[in-house]
DSSP file (Angstrom, degrees, kcal/mol; ACC not computed):
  #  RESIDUE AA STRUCTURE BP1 BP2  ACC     N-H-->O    O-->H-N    N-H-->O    O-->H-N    TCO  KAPPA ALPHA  PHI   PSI    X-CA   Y-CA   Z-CA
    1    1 A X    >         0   0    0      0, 0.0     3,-1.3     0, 0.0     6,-0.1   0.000 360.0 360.0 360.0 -15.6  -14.3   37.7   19.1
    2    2 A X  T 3   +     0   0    0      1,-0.3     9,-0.1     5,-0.1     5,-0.1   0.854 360.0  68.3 -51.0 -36.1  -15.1   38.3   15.2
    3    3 A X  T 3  S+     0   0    0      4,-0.1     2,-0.4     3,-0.1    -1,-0.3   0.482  78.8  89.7 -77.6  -8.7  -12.1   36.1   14.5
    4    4 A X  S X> S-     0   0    0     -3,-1.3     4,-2.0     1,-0.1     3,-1.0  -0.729  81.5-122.1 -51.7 126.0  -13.7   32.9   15.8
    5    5 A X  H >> S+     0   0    0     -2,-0.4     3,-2.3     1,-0.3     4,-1.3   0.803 107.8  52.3  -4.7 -95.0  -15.8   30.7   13.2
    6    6 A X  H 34 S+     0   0    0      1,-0.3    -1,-0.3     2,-0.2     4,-0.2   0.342 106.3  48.8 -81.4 -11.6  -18.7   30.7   14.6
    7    7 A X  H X> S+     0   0    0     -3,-1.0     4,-5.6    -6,-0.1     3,-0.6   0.692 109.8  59.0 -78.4 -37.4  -19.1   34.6   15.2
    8    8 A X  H <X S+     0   0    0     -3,-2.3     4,-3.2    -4,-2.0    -2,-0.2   0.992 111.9  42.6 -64.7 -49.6  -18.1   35.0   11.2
    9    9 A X  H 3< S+     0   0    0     -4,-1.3    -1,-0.3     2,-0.3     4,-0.2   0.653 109.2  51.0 -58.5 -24.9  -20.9   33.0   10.6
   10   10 A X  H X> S+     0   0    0     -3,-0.6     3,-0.7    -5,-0.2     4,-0.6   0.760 110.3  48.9 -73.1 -63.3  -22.9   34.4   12.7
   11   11 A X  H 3< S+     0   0    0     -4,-5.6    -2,-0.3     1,-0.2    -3,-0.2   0.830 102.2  71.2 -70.1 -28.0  -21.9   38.0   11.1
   12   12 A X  T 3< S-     0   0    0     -4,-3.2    -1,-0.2    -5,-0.2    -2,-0.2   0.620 126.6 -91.6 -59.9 -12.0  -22.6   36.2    7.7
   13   13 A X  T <4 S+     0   0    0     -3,-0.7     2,-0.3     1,-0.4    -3,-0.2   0.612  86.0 131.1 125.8  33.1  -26.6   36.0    8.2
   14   14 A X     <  -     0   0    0     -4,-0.6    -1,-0.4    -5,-0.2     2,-0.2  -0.932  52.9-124.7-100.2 158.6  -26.6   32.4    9.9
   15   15 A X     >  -     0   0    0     -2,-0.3     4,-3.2     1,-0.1     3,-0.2  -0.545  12.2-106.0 -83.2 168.6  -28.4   32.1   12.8
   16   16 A X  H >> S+     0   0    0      1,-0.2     3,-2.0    -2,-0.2     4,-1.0   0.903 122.7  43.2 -33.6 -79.1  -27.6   30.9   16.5
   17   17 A X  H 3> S+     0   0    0      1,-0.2     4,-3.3     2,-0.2    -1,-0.2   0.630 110.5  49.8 -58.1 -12.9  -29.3   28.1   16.0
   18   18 A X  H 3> S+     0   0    0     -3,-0.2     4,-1.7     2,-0.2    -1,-0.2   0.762 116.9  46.8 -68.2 -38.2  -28.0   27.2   12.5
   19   19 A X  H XX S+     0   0    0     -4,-3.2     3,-2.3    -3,-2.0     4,-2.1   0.987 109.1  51.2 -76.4 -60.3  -24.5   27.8   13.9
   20   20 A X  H 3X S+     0   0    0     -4,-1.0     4,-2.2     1,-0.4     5,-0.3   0.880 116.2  50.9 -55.2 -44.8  -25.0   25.6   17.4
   21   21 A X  H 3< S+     0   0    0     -4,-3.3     4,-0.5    -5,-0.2    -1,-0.4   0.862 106.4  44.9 -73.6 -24.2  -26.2   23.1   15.0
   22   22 A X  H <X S+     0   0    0     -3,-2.3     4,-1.7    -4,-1.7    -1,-0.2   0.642 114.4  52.1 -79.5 -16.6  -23.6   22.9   12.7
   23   23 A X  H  X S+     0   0    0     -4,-2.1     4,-0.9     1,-0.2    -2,-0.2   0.804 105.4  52.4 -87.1 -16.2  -21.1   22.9   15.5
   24   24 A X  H  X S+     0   0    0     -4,-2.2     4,-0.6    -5,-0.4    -2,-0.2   0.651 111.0  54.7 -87.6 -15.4  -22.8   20.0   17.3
   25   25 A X  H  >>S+     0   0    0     -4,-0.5     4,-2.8    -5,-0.3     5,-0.8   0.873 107.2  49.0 -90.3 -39.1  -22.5   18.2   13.9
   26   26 A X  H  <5S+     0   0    0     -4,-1.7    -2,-0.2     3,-0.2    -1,-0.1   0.432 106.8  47.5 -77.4  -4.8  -19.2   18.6   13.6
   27   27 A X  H  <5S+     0   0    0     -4,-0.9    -1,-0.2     2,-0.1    -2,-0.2   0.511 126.8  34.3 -92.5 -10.9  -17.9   17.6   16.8
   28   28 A X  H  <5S+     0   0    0     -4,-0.6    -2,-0.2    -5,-0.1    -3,-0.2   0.785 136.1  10.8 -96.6 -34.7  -20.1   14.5   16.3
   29   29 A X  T  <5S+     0   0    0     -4,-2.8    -3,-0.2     2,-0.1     2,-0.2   0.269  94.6 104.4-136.1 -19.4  -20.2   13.6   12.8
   30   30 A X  S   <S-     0   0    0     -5,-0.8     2,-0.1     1,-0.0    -4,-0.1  -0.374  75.1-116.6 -61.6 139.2  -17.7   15.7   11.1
   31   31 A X        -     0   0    0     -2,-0.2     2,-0.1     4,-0.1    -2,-0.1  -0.721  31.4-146.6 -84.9 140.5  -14.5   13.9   10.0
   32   32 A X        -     0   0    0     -2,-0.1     4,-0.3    -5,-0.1    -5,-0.0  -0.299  31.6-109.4 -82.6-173.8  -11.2   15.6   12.2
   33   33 A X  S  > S+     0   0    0      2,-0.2     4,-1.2     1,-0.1     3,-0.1   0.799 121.6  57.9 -58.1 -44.5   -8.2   15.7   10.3
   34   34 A X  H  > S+     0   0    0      1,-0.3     4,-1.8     2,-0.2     5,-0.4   0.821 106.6  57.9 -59.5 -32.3   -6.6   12.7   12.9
   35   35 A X  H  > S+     0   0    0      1,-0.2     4,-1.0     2,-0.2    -1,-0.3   0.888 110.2  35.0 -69.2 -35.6   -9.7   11.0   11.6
   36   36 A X  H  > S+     0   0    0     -4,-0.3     4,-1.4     2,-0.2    -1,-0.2   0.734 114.9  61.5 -84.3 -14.0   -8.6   11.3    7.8
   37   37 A X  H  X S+     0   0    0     -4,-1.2     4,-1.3     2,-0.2    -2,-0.2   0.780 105.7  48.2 -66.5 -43.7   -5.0   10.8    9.0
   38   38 A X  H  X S+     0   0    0     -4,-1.8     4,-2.9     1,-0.2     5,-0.3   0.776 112.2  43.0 -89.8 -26.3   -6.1    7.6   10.2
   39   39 A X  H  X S+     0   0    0     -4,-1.0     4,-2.6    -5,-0.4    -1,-0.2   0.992 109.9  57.3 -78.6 -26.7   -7.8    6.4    7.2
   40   40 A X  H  X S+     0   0    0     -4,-1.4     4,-3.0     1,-0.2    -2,-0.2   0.937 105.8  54.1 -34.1 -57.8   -5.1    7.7    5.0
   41   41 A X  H  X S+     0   0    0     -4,-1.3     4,-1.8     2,-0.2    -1,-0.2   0.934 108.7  45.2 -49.5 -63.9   -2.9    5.4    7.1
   42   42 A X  H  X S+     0   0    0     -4,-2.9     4,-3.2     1,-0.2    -1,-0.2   0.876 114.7  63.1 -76.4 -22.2   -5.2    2.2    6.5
   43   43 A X  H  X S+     0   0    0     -4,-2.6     4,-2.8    -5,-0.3    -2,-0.2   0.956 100.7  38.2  12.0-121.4   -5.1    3.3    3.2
   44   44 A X  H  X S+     0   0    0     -4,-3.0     4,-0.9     2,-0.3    -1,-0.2   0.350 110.0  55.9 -33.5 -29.1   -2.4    3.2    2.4
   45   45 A X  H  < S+     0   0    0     -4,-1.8    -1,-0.2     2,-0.2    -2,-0.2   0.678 110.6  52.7 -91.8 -20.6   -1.2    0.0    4.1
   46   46 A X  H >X S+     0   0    0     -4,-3.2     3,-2.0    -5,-0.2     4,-1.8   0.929 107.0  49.1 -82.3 -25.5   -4.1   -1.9    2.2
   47   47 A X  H 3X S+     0   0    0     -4,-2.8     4,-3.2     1,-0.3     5,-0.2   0.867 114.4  45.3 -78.3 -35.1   -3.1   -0.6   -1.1
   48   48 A X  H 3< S+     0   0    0     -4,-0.9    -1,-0.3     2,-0.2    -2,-0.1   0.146 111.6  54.9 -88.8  29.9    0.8   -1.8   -0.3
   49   49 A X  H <> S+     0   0    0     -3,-2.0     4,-1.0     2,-0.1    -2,-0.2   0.659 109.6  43.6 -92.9 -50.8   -0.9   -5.1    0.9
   50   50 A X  H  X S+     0   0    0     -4,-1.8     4,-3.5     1,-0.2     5,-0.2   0.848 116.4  51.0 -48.2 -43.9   -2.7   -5.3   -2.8
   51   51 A X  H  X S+     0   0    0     -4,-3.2     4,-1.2     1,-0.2    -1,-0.2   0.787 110.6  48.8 -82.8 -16.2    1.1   -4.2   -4.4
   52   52 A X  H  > S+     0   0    0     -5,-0.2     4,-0.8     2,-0.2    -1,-0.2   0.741 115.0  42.9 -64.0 -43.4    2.9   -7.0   -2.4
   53   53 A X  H  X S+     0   0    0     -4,-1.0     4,-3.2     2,-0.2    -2,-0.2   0.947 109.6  53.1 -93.1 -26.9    0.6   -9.5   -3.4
   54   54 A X  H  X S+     0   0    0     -4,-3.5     4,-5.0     1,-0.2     5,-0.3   0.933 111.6  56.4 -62.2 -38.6    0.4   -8.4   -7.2
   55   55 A X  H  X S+     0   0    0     -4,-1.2     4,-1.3    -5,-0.2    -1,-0.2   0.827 105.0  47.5 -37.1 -42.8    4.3   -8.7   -7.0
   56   56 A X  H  X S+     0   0    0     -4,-0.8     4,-2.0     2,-0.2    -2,-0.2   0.886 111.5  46.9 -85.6 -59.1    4.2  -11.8   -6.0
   57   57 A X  H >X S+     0   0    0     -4,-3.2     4,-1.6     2,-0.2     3,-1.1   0.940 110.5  53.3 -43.9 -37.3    1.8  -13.0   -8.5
   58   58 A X  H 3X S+     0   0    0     -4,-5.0     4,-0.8     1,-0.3     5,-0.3   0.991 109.6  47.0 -65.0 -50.4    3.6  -11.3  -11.3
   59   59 A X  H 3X S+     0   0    0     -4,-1.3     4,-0.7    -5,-0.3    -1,-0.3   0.635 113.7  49.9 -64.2 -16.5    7.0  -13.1  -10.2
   60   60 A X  H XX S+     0   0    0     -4,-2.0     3,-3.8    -3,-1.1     4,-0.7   0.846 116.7  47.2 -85.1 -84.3    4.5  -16.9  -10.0
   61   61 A X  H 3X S+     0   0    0     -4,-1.6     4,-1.9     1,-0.3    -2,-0.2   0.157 111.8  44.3 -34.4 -58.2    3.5  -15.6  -13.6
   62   62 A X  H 3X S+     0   0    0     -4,-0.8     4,-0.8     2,-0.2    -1,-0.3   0.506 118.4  45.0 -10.4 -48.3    7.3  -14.8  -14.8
   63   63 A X  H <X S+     0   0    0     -3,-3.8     4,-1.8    -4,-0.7    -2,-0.2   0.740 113.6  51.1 -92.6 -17.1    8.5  -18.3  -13.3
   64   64 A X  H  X S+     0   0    0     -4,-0.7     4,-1.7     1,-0.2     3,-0.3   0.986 111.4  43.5 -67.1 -45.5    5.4  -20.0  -14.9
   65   65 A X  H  X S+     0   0    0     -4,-1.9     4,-3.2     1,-0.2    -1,-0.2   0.903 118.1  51.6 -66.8 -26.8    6.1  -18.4  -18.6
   66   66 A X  H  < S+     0   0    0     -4,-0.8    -1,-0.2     2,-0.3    -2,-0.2   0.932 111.7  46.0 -35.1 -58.4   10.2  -19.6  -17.7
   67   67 A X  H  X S+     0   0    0     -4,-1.8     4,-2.1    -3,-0.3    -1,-0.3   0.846 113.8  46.9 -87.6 -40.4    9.0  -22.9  -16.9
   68   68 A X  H  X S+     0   0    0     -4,-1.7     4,-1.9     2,-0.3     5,-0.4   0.966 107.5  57.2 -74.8 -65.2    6.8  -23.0  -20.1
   69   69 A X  H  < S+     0   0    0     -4,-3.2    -1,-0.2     1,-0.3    -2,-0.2   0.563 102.7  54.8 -62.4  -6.2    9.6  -21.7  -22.4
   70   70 A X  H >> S+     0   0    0     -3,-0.2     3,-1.2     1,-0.1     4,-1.0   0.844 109.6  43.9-103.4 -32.8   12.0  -24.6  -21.5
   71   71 A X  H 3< S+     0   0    0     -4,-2.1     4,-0.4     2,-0.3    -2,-0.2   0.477 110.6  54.6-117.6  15.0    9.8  -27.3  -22.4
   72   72 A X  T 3X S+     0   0    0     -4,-1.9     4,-0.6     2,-0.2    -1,-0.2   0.538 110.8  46.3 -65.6 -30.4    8.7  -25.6  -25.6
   73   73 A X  H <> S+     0   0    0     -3,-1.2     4,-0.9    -5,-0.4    -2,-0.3   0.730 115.1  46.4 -93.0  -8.1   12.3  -25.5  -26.4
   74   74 A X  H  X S+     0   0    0     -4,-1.0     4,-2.2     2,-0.2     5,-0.4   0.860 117.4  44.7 -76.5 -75.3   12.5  -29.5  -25.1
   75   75 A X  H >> S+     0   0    0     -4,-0.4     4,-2.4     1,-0.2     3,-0.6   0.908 111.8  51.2 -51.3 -43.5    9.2  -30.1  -27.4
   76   76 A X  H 3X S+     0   0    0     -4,-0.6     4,-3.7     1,-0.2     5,-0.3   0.994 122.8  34.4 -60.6 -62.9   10.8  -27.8  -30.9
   77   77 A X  H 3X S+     0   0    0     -4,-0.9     4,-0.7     2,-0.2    -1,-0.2   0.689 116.2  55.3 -77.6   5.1   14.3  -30.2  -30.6
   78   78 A X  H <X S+     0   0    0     -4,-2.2     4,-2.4    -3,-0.6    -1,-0.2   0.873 110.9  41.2-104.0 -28.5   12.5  -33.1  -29.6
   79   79 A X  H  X S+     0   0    0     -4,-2.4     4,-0.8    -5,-0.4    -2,-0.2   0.768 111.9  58.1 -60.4 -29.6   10.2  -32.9  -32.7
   80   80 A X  H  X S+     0   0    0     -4,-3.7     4,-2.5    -5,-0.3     3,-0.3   0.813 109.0  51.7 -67.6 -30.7   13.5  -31.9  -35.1
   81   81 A X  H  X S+     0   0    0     -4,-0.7     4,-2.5    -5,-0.3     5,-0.2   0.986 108.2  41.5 -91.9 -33.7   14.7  -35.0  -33.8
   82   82 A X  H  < S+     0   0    0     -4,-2.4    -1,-0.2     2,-0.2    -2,-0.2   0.309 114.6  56.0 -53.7  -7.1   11.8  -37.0  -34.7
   83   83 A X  H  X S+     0   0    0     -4,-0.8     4,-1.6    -3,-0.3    -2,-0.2   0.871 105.6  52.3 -32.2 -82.3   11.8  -35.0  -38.0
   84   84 A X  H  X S+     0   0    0     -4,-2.5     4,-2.7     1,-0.3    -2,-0.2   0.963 111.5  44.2 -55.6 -62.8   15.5  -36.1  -38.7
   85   85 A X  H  X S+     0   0    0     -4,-2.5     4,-2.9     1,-0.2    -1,-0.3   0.939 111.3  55.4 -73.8 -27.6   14.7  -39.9  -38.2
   86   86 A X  H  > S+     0   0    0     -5,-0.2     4,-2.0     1,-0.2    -1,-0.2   0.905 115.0  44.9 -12.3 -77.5   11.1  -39.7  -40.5
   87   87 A X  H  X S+     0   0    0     -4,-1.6     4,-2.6     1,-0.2    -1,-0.2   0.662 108.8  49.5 -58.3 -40.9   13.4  -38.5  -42.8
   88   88 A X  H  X S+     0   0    0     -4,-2.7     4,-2.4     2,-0.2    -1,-0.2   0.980 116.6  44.8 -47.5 -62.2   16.4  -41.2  -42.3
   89   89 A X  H  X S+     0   0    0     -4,-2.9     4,-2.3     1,-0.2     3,-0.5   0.959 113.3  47.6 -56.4 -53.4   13.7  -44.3  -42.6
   90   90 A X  H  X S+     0   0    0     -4,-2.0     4,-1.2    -5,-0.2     5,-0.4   0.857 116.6  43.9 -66.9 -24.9   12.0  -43.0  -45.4
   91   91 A X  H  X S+     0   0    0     -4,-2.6     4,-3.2     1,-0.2     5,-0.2   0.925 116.6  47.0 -34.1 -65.5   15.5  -42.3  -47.0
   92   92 A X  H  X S+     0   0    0     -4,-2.4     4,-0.5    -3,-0.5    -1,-0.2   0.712 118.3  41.2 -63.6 -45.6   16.7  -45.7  -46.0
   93   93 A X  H  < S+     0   0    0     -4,-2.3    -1,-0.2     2,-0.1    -2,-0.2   0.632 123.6  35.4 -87.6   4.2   13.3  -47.5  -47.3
   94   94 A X  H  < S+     0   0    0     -4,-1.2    -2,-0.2    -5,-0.4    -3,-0.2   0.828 119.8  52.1-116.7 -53.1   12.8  -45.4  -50.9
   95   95 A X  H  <        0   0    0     -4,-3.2    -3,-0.2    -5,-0.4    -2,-0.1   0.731 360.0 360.0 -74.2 -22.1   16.5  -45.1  -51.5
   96   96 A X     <        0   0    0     -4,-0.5    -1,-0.2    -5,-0.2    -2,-0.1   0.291 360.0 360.0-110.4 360.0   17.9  -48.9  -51.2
């Protein structure tokens, strides 16, 4: 019976009661393993609920900068073009 817990402990200088109570604590208030299993578990499914949704933001983020970088290139040629004709009138009033 030395190879039960609660004898070794008992053969380390604890007492009865010190053991009864630490076993009553741990069947009551000690986390089992199934217990840590389980939280692992919810865990885990909120942390790939968090990476699912930062995925999804980055990809709104991605289509936003997309969306941004065509109508910067619209606004660059649509100022060159308004450039070019500046350039035409004043040509057109200074030169004739």
């Amino acid at each position: 019976m030395s190879g039960v817990p609660a004898f070794k402990l008992v053969e380390a200088g604890f007492s009865k009661p010190q053991v009864e109570a630490l076993a009553e604590f741990r069947q009551t208030e000690g986390a089992r393993r199934s217990d840590l299993l389980e939280v692992e578990h919810r865990l885990e499914t909120q942390i790939g609920e968090v990476e699912h949704r930062l995925e999804t933001k980055i990809g709104e983020v991605r289509s936003d900068l997309t969306e941004l970088k065509g109508e910067f290139r619209l606004l660059k040629w649509m100022n060159g073009f308004v450039l070019a004709f500046l350039v035409a009138i004043f040509a057109k009033i200074f030169l004739h």
